[in-house]
Structure formats: C-alpha cells, structure tokens
C-alpha positions as CSV (number, residue, x, y, z in Angstrom):
1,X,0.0,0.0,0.0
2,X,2.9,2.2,0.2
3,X,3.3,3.5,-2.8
4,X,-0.5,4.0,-3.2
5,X,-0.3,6.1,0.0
6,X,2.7,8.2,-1.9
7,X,0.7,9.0,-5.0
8,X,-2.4,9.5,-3.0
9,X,-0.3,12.6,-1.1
10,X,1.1,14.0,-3.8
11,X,-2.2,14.3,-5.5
12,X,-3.5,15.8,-2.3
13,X,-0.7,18.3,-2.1
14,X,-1.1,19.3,-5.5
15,X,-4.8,19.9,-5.7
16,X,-4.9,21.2,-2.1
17,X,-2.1,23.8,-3.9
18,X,-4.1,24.5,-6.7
19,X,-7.8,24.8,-4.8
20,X,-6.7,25.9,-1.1
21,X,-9.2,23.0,0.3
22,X,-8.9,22.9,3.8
23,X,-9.7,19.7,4.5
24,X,-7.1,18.5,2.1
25,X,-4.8,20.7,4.2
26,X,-5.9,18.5,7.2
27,X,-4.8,15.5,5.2
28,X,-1.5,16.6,4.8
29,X,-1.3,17.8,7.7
30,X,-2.3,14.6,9.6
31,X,0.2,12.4,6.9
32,X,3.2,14.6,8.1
33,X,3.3,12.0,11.2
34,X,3.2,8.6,9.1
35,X,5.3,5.6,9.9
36,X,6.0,5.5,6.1
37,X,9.1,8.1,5.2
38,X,8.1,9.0,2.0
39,X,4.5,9.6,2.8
40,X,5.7,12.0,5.5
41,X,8.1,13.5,3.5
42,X,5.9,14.6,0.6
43,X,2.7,15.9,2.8
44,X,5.9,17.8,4.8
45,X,7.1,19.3,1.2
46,X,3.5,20.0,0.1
47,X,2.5,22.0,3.5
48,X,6.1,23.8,2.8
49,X,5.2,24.6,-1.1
50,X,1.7,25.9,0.1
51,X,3.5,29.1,1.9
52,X,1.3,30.9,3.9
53,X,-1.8,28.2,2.9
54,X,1.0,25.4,5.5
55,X,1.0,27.8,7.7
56,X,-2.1,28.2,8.3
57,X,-2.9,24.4,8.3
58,X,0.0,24.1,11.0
59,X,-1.6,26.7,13.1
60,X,-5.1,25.3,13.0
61,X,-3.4,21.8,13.9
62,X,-1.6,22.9,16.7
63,X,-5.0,24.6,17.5
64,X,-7.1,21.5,17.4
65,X,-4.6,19.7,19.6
66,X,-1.7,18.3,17.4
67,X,1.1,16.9,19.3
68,X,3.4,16.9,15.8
69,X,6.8,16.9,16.3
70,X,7.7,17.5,12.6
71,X,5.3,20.6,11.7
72,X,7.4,23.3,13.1
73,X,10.2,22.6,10.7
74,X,7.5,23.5,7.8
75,X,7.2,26.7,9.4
76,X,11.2,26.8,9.3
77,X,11.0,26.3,5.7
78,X,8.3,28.6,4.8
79,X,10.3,31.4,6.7
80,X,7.3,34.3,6.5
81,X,7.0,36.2,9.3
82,X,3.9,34.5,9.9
83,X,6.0,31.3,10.4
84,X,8.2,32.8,12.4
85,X,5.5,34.0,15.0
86,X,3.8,30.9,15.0
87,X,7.1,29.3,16.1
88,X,7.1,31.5,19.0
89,X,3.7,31.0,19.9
90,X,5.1,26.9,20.0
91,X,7.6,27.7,22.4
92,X,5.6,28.0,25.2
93,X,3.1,24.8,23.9
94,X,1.4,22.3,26.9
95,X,3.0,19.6,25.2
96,X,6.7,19.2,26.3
97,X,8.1,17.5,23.0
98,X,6.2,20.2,20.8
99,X,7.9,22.8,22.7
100,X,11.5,21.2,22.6
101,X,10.8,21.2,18.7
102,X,9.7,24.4,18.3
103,X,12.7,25.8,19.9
104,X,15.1,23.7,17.8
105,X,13.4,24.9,15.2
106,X,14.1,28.2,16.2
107,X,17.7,27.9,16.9
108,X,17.6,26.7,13.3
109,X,16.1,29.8,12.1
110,X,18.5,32.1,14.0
111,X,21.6,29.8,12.3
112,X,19.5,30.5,8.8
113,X,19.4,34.2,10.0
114,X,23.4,34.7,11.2
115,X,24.2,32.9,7.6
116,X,22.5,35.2,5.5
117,X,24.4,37.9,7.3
118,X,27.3,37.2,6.6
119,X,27.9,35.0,9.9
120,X,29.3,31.8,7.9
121,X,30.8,30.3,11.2
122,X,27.3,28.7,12.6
C-alpha cells in the first residue's frame, strides 16, 4: 500500500495547492506524522510549497490539539513572518516534545538568519 499512499499525497498536495481546500490541508497535515518516510516527506514538502496556505494548516493543527513533532520545521521552511511567529507562539506549547521542537526549530532559524548575514561560522 505504500506506494499508493505516496501517490495519493502528492495528489492531495497538489490539488490542495491549486484549490486551497482545507480539509485537504488537514490531510497533509495529519500524513506529516506517518510511519511511512516518504509519505511524511511529501505531505511535509506539500505544506512547505503551500507558503502561507502550510502555515495556516499548522496553526489550525496545533490549534485543534496536534502533538506533531515535525510541523514546526515547515514553518522553518516557509520562513514568513507569519511562520516565524507561529514558532514562537510553539515555544511555550502544553505539550513538552512540541515545545523542545519548536525551539530547535528556532535555533535553526536564527543559524539561517546569522548565515544570511554574513555569519558563515554557525
């Protein structure tokens, strides 16, 4: 079933790209936890493709109770502002392992940030 699963998230990435579908957003959202590599690592790339659409499905998630581990390195990837604050807002999440990620995620977004200026020594 594996690589029925795969196809079946990329075509839910791509039309939730092209129509904005929420629940399709949900989808991917909820198949960015899967036991099955490549299924999580497409729905991550389609949340991270969707730009501000991924964040806002990571925000509802977290909003509706997601414990996701691997959501707040979308937001790293996206890299809006609006990312960025929602990776705050993680920081201080009920759930001890989606706080510890969050804040590795912002460590990485501060090593992305002293790169770009010019800080090339990490």
């Amino acid at each position: 079933m594996g690589a029925l699963e795969q196809l079946g998230t990329m075509l839910t990435g791509l039309v939730w790209r092209v129509t904005g579908r929420r629940a399709l957003g949900r989808r991917l959202v909820g198949r960015a936890d899967s036991d099955d590599d490549d299924v999580r690592e497409l729905a991550l790339m389609a949340l991270v493709s969707g730009g501000e659409r991924g964040v806002d499905c990571v925000t509802e998630a977290y909003s509706r109770g997601s414990t996701s581990t691997s959501l707040p390195q979308v937001l790293v990837s996206i890299g809006t502002p609006a990312a960025r604050a929602e990776l705050s807002e993680l920081t201080s999440h009920r759930n001890d392992e989606v706080r510890r990620a969050a804040e590795r995620a912002l460590a990485d977004v501060s090593a992305i940030d002293r790169y770009d200026d010019g800080d090339q020594t990490g």
